[in-house]
C-alpha positions as CSV (number, residue, x, y, z in Angstrom):
1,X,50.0,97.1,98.4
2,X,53.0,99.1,98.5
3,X,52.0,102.8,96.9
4,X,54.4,104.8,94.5
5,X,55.4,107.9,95.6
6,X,58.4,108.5,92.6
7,X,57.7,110.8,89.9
8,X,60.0,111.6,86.9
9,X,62.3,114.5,87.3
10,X,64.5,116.3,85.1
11,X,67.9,117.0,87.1
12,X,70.2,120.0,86.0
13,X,73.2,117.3,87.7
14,X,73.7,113.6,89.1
15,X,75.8,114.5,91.8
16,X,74.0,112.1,94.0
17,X,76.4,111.9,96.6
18,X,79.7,111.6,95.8
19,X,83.3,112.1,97.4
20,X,85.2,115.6,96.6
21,X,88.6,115.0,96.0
22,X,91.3,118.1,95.3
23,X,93.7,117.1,92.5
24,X,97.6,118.8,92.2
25,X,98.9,118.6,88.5
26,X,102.2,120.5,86.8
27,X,101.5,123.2,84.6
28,X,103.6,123.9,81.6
29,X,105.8,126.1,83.7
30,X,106.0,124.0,86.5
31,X,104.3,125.4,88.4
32,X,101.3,123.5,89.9
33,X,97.3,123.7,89.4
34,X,94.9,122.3,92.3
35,X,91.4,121.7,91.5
36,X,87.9,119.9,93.2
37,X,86.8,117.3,91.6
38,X,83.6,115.3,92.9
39,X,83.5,112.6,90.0
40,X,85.4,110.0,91.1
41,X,85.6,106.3,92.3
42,X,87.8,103.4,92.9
43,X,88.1,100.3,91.9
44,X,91.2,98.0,93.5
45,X,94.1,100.5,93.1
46,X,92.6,102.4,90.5
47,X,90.7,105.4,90.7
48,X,88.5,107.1,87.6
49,X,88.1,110.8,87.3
50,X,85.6,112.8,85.2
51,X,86.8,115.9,84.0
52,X,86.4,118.5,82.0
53,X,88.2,118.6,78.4
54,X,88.8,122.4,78.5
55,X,89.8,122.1,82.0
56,X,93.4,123.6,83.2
57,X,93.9,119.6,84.9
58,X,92.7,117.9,81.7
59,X,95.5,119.8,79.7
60,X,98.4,119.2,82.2
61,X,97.5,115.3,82.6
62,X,97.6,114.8,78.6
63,X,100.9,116.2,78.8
64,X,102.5,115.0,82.1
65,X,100.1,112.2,83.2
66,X,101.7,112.4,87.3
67,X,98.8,113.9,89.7
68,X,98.2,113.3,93.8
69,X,94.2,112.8,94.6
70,X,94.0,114.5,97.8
71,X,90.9,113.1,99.5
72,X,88.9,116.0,101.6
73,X,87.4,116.0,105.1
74,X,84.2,118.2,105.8
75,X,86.2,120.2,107.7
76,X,87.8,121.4,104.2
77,X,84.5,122.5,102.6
78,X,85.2,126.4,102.9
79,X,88.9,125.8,101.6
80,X,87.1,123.7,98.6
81,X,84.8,126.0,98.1
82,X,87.3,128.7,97.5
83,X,88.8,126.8,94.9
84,X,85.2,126.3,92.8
85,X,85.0,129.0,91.1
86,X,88.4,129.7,89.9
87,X,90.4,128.1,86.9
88,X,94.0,127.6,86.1
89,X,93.1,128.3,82.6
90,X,94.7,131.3,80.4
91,X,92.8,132.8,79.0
92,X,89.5,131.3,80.8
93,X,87.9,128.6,78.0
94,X,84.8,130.8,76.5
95,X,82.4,128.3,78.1
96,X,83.6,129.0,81.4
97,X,83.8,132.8,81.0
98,X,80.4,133.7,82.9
99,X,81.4,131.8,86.4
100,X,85.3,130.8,86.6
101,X,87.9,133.4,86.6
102,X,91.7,132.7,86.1
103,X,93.8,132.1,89.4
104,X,97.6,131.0,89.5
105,X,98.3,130.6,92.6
106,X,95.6,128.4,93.7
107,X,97.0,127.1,97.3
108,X,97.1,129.9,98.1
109,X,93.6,131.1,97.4
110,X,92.3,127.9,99.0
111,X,94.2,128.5,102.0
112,X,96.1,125.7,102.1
113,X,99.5,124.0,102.2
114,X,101.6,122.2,99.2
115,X,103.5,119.0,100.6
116,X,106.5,117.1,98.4
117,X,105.1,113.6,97.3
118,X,107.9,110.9,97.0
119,X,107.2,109.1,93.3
120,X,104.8,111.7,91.4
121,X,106.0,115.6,90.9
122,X,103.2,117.2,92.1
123,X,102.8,118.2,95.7
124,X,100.3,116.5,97.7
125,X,98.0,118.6,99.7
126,X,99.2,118.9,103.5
127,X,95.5,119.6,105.2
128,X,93.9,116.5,103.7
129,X,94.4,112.9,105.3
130,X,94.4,110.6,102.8
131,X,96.7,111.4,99.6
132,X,97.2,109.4,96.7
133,X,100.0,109.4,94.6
134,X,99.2,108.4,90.6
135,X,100.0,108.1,87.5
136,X,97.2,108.1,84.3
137,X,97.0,105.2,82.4
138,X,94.3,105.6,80.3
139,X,91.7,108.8,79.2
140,X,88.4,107.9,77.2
141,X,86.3,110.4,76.1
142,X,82.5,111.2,76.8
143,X,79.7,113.8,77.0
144,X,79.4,114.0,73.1
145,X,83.2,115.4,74.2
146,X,82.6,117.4,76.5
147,X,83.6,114.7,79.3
148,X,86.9,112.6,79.8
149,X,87.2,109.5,81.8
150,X,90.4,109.2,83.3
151,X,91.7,106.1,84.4
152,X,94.8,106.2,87.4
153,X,97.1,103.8,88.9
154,X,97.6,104.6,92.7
155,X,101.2,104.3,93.0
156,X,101.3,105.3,97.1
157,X,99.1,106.4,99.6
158,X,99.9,108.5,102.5
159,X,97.4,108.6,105.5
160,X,97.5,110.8,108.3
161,X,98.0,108.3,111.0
162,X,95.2,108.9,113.1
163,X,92.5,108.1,110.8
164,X,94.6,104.2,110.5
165,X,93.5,101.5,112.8
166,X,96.3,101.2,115.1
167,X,99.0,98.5,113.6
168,X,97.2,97.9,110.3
169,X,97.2,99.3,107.3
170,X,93.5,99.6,106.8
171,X,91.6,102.9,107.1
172,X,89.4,103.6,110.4
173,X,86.2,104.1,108.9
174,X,84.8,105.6,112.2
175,X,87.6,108.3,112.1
176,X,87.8,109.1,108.6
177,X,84.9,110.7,106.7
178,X,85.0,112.3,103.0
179,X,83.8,115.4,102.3
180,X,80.3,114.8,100.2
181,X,79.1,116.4,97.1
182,X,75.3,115.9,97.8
183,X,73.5,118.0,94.7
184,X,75.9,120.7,95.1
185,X,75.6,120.9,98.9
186,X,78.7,120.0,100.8
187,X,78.1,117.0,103.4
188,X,80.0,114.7,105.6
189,X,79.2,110.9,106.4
190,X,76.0,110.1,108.7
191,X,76.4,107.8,111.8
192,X,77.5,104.4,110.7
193,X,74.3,101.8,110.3
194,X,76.0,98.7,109.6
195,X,79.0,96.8,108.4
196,X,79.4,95.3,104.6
197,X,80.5,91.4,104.8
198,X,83.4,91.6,103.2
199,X,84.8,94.8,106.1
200,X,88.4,93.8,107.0
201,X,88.1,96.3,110.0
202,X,85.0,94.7,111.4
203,X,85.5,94.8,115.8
204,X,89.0,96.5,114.9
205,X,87.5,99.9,114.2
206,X,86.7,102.9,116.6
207,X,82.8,103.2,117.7
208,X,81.7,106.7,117.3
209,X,78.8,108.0,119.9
């Protein structure tokens, strides 16, 4: 008889594991606002963001709907980390007054480098690998409105080329790794344990020791 060990637990967040992504968007002055994000997943070539409604990036998308989702590495933690507690918000929303203070240059806080995109006005983010250019489609709200979905079409993708298996377009998955947002802890991807069945890169990829 297998024995229960679960008990019920009251989280203060459901950040179970999930990727960190930094997102560019124009501010009304053109200029451009970078922020972490690590709600987010894709689905074909879409990918769903949760954000904030008081957030800086909510604003700019309602009005301009162009962004680039850079995708982080582990290596990028410190760089992301930078960037948490610091809004392009001004004034800084009363809810966000006790933790986030205004920044307006935030690339350069972060430490790191703008990079021109080719379809979407903001720049992509030169340090991350993978960078994908979109465009909103739709936003639904959530979180008794606290909470937007926002749905994005993935109009390009740039990929540094040494995370690509060599004369493919498919993504080595034994190169690249995401940066992790593991209950507010930053992680990267454990050793591989196994391949799903529908892996295109299956035999094509590079083993990792």
């Amino acid at each position: 008889m297998t024995i229960d060990t679960h008990r019920v637990v009251r989280p203060s967040i459901l950040y179970f594991g999930t990727p960190v992504v930094l997102l560019t968007t124009e501010n009304d002055d053109g200029t451009v606002n970078l922020a972490p994000v690590s709600s987010v997943w894709a689905l074909g070539q879409h990918v769903v963001l949760g954000l904030g409604t008081e957030s800086q990036t909510a604003r700019n998308l309602a009005e301009r709907p162009e962004l680039v989702i850079n995708a982080a590495s582990p290596q990028l933690w410190e760089h992301v980390e930078r960037l948490a507690p610091l809004t392009g918000a001004d004034p800084v929303p009363r809810s966000k007054r006790a933790v986030y203070r205004h920044e307006r240059d935030k690339f350069a806080a972060a430490g790191l480098t703008p990079a021109g995109s080719d379809l979407v006005r903001p720049p992509r983010v030169a340090e991350c690998a993978l960078q994908l250019e979109a465009r909103v489609r739709g936003t639904t709200p959530g979180g008794a409105g606290l909470f937007l979905s926002v749905e994005c079409d993935v109009l390009r993708v740039h990929a540094d080329e040494r995370i690509v298996v060599p004369g493919t377009h498919h993504i080595d998955p034994a190169v690249w790794s995401p940066l992790i947002c593991n209950f507010r802890h930053y992680h990267g991807l454990a050793p591989e344990v196994g391949r799903g069945f529908r892996s295109e890169t299956a035999g094509t990829t590079t083993r990792v020791a």
